[in-house]
C-alpha positions, 0 to 999 in steps of 0.5 A, spaced: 764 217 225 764 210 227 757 209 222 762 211 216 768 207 217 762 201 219 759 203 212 766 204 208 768 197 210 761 194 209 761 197 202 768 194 201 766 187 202 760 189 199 764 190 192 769 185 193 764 179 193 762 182 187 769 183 183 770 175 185 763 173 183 763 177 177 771 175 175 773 169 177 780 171 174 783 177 173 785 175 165 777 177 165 776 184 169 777 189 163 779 194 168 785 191 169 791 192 165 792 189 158 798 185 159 797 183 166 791 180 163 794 177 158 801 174 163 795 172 168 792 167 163 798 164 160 800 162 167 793 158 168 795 154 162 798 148 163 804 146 157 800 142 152 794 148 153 800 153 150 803 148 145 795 148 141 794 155 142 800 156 137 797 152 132 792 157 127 787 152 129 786 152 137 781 148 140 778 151 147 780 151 154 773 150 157 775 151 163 777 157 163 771 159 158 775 161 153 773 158 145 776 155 139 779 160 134 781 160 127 787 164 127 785 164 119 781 169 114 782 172 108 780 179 106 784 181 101 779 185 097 773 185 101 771 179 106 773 172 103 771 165 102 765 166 107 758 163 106 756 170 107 755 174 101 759 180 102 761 187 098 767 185 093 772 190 091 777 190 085 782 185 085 788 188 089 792 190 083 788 193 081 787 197 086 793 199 086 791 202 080 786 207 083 792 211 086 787 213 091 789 212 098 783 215 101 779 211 096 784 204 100 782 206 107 775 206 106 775 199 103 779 197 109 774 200 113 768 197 110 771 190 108 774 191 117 765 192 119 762 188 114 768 182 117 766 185 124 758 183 122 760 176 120 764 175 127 758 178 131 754 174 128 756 168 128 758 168 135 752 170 137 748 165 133 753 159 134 757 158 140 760 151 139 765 153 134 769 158 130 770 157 123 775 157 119 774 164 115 770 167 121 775 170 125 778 178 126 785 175 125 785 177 117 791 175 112 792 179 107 795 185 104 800 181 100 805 186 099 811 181 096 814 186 091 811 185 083 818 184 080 816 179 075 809 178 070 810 171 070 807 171 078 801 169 077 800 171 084 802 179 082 794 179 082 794 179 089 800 185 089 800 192 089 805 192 084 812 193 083 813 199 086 815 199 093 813 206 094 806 205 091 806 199 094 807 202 101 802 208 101 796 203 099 798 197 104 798 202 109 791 206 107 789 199 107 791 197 115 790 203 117 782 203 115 782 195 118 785 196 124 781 202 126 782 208 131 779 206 137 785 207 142 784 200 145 781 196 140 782 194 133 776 193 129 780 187 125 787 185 125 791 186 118 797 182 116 803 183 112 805 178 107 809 175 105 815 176 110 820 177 105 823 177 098 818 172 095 814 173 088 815 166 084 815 162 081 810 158 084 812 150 083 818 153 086 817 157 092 817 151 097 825 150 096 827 157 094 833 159 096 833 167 095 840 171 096 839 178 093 844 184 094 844 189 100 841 194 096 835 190 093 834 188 100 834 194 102 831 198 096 825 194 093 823 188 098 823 190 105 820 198 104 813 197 104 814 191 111 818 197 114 813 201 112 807 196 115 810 195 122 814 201 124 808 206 121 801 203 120 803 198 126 800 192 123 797 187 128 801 181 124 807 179 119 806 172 116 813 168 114 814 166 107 816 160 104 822 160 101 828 161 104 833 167 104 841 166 105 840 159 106 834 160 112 827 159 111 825 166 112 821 163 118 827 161 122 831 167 119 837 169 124 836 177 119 829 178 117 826 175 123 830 176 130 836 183 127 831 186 123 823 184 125 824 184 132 830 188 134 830 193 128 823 194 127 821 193 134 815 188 132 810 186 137 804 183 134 804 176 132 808 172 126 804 166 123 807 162 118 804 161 111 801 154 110 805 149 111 812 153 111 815 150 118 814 143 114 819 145 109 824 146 114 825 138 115 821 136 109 824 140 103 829 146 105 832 140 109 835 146 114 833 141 119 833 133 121 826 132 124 820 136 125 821 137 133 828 140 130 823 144 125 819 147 131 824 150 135 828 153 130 822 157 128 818 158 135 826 161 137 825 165 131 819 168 133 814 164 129 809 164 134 803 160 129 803 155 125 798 155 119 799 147 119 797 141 124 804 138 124 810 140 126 808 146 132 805 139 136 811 137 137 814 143 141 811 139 148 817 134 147 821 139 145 820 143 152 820 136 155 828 134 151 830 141 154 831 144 146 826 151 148 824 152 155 816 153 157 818 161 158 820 160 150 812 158 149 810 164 153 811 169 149 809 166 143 802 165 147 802 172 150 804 175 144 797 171 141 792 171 146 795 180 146 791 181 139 786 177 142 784 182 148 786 187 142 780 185 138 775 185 144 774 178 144 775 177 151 770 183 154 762 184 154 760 186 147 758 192 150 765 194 151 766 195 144 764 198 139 766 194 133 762 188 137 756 193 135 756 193 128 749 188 125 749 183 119 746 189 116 753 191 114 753 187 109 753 189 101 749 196 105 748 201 100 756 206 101 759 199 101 757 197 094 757 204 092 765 204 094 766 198 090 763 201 084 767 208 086 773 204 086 772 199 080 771 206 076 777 209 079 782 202 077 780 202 069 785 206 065 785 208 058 791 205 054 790 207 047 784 212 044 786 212 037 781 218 034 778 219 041 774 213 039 772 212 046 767 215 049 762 211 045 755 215 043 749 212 046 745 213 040 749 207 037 744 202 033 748 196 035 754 193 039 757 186 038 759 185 045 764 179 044 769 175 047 771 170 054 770 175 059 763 178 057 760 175 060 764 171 066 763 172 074 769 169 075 774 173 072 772 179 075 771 176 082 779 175 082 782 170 087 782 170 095 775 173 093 768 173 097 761 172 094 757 178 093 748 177 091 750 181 084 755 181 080 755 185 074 758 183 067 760 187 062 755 185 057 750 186 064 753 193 065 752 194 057 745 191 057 743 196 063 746 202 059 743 202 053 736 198 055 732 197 049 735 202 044 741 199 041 741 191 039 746 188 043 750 181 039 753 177 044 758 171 043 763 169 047 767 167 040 773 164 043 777 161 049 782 164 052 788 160 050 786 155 043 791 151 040 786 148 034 786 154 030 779 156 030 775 158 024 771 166 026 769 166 018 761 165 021 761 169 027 764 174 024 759 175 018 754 176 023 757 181 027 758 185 020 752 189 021 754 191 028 756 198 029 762 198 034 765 191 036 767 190 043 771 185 044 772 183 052 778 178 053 785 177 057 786 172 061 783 169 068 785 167 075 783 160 073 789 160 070 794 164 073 795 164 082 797 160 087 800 154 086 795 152 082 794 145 077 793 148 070 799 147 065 796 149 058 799 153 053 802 159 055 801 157 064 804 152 068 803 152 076 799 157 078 804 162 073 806 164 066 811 162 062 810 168 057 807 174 057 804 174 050 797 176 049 794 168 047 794 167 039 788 165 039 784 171 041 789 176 036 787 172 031 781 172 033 781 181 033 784 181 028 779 177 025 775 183 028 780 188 025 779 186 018 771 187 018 773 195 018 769 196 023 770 200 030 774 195 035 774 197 042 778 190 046 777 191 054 782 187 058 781 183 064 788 180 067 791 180 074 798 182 070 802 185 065 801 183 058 805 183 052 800 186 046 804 188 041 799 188 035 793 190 038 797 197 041 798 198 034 792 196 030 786 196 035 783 204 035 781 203 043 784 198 049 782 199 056 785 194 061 779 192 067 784 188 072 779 183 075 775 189 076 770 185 082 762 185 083 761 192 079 767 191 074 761 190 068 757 197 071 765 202 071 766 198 064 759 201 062 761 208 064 768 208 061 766 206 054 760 211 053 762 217 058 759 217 063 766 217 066 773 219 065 778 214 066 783 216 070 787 210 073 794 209 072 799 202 071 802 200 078 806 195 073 810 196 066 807 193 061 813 190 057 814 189 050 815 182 050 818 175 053 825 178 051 825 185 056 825 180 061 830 176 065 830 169 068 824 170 072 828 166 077 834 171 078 831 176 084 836 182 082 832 187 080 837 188 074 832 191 068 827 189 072 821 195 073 820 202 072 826 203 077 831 200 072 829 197 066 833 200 061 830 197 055 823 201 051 816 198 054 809 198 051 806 201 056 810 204 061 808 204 070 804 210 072 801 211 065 793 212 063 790 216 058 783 221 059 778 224 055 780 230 057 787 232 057 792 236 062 798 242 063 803 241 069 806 248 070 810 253 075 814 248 079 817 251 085 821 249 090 822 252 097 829 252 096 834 249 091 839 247 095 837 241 101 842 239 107 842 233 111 834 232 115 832 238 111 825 238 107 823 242 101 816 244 099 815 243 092 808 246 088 806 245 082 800 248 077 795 243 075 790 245 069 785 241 066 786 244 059 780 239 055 773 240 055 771 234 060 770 233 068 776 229 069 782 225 074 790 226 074 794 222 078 800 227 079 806 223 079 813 226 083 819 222 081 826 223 084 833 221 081 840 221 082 845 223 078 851 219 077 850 214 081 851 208 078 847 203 082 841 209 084 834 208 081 833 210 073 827 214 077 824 213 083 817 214 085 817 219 092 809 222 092 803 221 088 795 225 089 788 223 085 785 230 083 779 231 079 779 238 075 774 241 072 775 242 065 779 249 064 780 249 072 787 249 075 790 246 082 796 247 085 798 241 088 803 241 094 809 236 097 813 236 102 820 232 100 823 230 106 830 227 108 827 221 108 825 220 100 831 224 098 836 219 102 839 213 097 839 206 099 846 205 098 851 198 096 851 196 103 843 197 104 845 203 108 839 208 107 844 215 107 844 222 105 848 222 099 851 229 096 850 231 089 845 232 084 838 230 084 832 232 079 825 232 080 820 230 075 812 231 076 808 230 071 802 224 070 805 218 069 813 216 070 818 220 066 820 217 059 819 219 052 814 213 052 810 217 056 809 223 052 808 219 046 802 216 048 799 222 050 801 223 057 802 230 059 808 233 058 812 233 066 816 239 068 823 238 072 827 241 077 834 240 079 836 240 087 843 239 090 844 235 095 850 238 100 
């Protein structure tokens, strides 16, 4: 016995000394729980240490051998702004645009591995630094509502459903942040937090006062949805203020409903320069040491900046914040950093695994093409001009985007080896057997009143003409320096189609010849003459690195379009109100009350559909009951093809309810003459109303339920969309 006890104790010390050798310091045992982990560290540090790991650049402590981090990269539609090449998918809205959630989630997935790969390899192959855009904290989905066209940054969106908007952005972090149950594979943020969509040239003084129920009905449900159910990692603050607060030091949005309501744990950064405005712009505050504790006490726990967060060691040091104040901030950023396995063996985790052969490998360029395939949709196909034949002679293949990389790539974008152009796309489908014209022939915005009569005769023995224009990023975006006819700033001040290039189709029209005009932009535009004159209009969004190869398919068969508007496309300027009122007041699908050129959730197909036999499990809903609806779905063309069936909710007799409001939607693929019944559950939740005070509440009364494959109007049907059917449901 006494041999054991001997070799017990000896065994004790044997491993202690291995533990203390091993982990000087209990931050770095993994076995260990993560907060204490985290509480550990930030007690080691001392108070300037804590001030500079809140700004977005930290330097390292060394003495601990924890590195610098760059708390900012971008991933809004594949990895961005690295100096590796990486897979590019369709620009955000575009998307949206896929209606495919499933499709969302595995692009989150493949852009998390191939941000993982870059991160692995840089911390394996430079150790002295971490870059900018090289880290795993990524600052995207932008999930500002889309309630404008003119906003330049509406690209970057969902669109201007919340709904819509909160299922992609949730798909979207859900496959970023991965399953692991310790580990995130990478760290999603959403922004920007709240009610800010232009204009840009204003966005640094703004002040925002909304009604509760626009508050309530159409800015805050897709954050809810991102904190209280995907549990993103990050929230950044936006710019503006609300109330007379900015956002990032707002009593409301930051403290009564981020963190009390929502229960938020994860980090808050600020966007780039946003504390700044406090004391330089809003003028909220006197001075930058005034600016930093507002917003620290606020819960802004970085600052994208290297200015106003430095003074926090003063501001500690005059008795404005206690040290204590700084902790949770620190603790809140080092917790996502042990989250995402920064301070354990790569062997640990199985995301620090992943080689920089994930980059561009073979599933992630085909999802890029499944989903710049899925974003086309089909606006007009007068005399089923579309699909083209594949024995067609000659094409004249025309226009600024023809050939142009840099539209399709969109903005906040990455740089993939291959980017297949529209003209490339063509070139490769059709190889030696059809003579292919190109020109650019225009630019996208001419005030000089350019003569075509040259160009024109000698696309006069074409058989089709393919005309591939719209709009750029290089002129609407961030805050951008571009005024030109029709852009200012970053946003638009019309949303008509540049005369130049309807001057130019026309031109095209006038040759008798068979037009198909295929349209890049990140925004509705307003095409009154073409969607009257042009026989064939595809819109392509920025469509990124195999925009060219869908294009290609859509236009000679090989796929069945099937994406849907996640915008409406108003008439013209007049359908719009001023576009620095934030009311949503006949703005969107959910409350205009005018006619549109093409209304949300629209898309044609070279096949058609039936919706039949909508069944309800019950007629009659009391509070926090949920009924199943069922409807029939029947591929009644000759073509292979997708729908996207739309379930709308309206309430009758409320004034103030939406005219409908998107509550589910699924992507089906039918054979020709096939049907499926598709399946909803409508919850309680999706039957509640946001009501004057921004109360979410059962309300009793009448509420008609439409499902068909577009949103419910008479517009709808007049483009060919499929006629829905309805159901009534009462409310008790």
């Amino acid at each position: 016995m006494k041999k054991i006890f001997f070799y017990l104790i000896t065994l004790f010390f044997s491993l202690s000394a291995t533990f203390a050798q091993k982990y000087q310091y209990p931050f770095q045992n993994p076995a260990l729980p993560l907060e204490q982990r985290v509480n550990d560290l930030v007690s080691r540090l001392t108070l300037e240490e804590k001030v500079a790991q809140m700004l977005d650049v930290t330097p390292a402590i060394k003495r601990f051998g924890i590195p610098a981090y760059d708390w900012w990269s971008e991933c809004l539609h594949g990895v961005a702004r690295t100096k590796f090449k990486v897979t590019s998918y369709p620009q955000a809205i575009g998307m949206a645009a896929t209606f495919d959630v499933n499709s969302m989630k595995t692009m989150g997935d493949y852009t998390a591995e191939e941000g993982r790969a870059i991160f692995n390899e840089t911390s394996r192959t430079d150790t002295s630094s971490r870059r900018r855009y090289i880290g795993l904290t990524y600052w995207t989905p932008n999930i500002n509502i889309f309630r404008d066209p003119r906003w330049g940054r509406g690209q970057e969106t969902y669109g201007e459903d919340p709904f819509l908007t909160a299922s992609i952005a949730k798909a979207f972090v859900s496959g970023l942040q991965g399953d692991d149950p310790k580990y995130l594979k990478a760290a999603g943020c959403a922004k920007h937090y709240a009610i800010h969509s232009g204009p840009e040239p204003l966005r640094h003084v703004f002040d925002v006062n909304v009604s509760a129920h626009d508050l309530w009905d159409t800015y805050l449900p897709a954050f809810k949805a991102l904190v209280v159910d995907a549990k993103v990692a990050g929230v950044m603050c936006a710019y503006n203020a609300y109330a007379g607060q900015p956002c990032c030091g707002n009593d409301q949005l930051m403290v009564n409903i981020l963190r009390n309501d929502w229960k938020f744990t994860g980090y808050v950064t600020s966007d780039c320069g946003a504390i700044d405005d406090f004391w330089e712009r809003h003028k909220t505050s006197p001075d930058a040491e005034s600016a930093a504790t507002d917003a620290v006490l606020h819960g802004t726990d970085v600052e994208c900046g290297n200015v106003t967060y430095k003074t926090l060691v003063k501001a500690v040091q005059d008795g404005r914040l206690t040290e204590k104040d700084l902790d949770v901030s620190v603790k809140r950023l080092f917790t996502i950093r042990f989250r995402l396995g920064m301070f354990d063996p790569p062997s640990m985790v199985k995301y620090a695994q992943i080689p920089i052969t994930a980059l561009e490998s073979a599933p992630h360029k085909a999802q890029a093409l499944k989903m710049a395939r899925q974003s086309v949709v089909l606006l007009r196909n007068e005399n089923n001009l579309l699909p083209l034949s594949k024995k067609i002679k000659k094409i004249a293949v025309l226009g600024p985007n023809a050939d142009n990389a840099n539209t399709q790539l969109g903005n906040y974008n990455g740089f993939p080896s291959v980017v297949t152009t529209v003209l490339m796309g063509l070139k490769e489908k059709l190889g030696n057997s059809t003579d292919i014209f190109y020109s650019r022939a225009t630019d996208f915005v001419d005030t000089t009143h350019p003569d075509f009569s040259k160009l024109i005769d000698s696309v006069k023995d074409a058989d089709v003409l393919i005309y591939v224009g719209g709009i750029s990023p290089r002129l609407e975006g961030e805050e951008m320096r571009v005024k030109v006819p029709g852009f200012s700033g970053g946003d638009r001040t019309t949303i008509m189609f540049p005369t130049v290039q309807t001057d130019f189709l026309k031109a095209l029209k006038a040759t008798g010849k068979p037009v198909v005009f295929v349209m890049m932009t990140g925004s509705a535009i307003a095409i009154p003459w073409e969607s009257e004159n042009i026989p064939a209009i595809i819109n392509d969004w920025y469509g990124g690195q195999a925009a060219g190869t869908a294009v290609a398919d859509v236009l000679f068969g090989d796929y069945n379009p099937g994406g849907r508007l996640p915008v409406t496309f108003y008439k013209s300027d007049n359908d719009l109100p001023s576009f620095e009122d934030y009311s949503m007041a006949n703005r969107t699908y959910r409350y205009f009350k005018g006619e549109v050129l093409y209304p949300f959730g629209f898309g044609m197909s070279y096949t058609s559909f039936k919706y039949s036999d909508l069944k309800l499990s019950k007629k009659i809903v009391s509070k926090n009951e949920t009924v199943n609806l069922e409807v029939t779905v029947t591929n009644t063309g000759k073509m292979k093809g997708d729908e996207v069936v739309q379930l709308y909710i309206s309430h009758e007799g409320i004034d103030y309810a939406p005219i409908a409001a998107l509550k589910a939607f699924k992507r089906i693929t039918l054979n020709a003459g096939a049907s499926m019944k598709v399946s909803f559950p409508i919850s309680a939740n999706l039957l509640k109303l946001v009501n004057e005070e921004g109360n979410s509440v059962f309300t009793p009364g009448t509420v008609k339920i439409v499902v068909g494959g577009s949103s419910p109007g008479k517009r709808s049907e007049e483009l060919g969309a499929a006629k829905p059917v309805e159901a009534i449901l009462t409310l008790k």
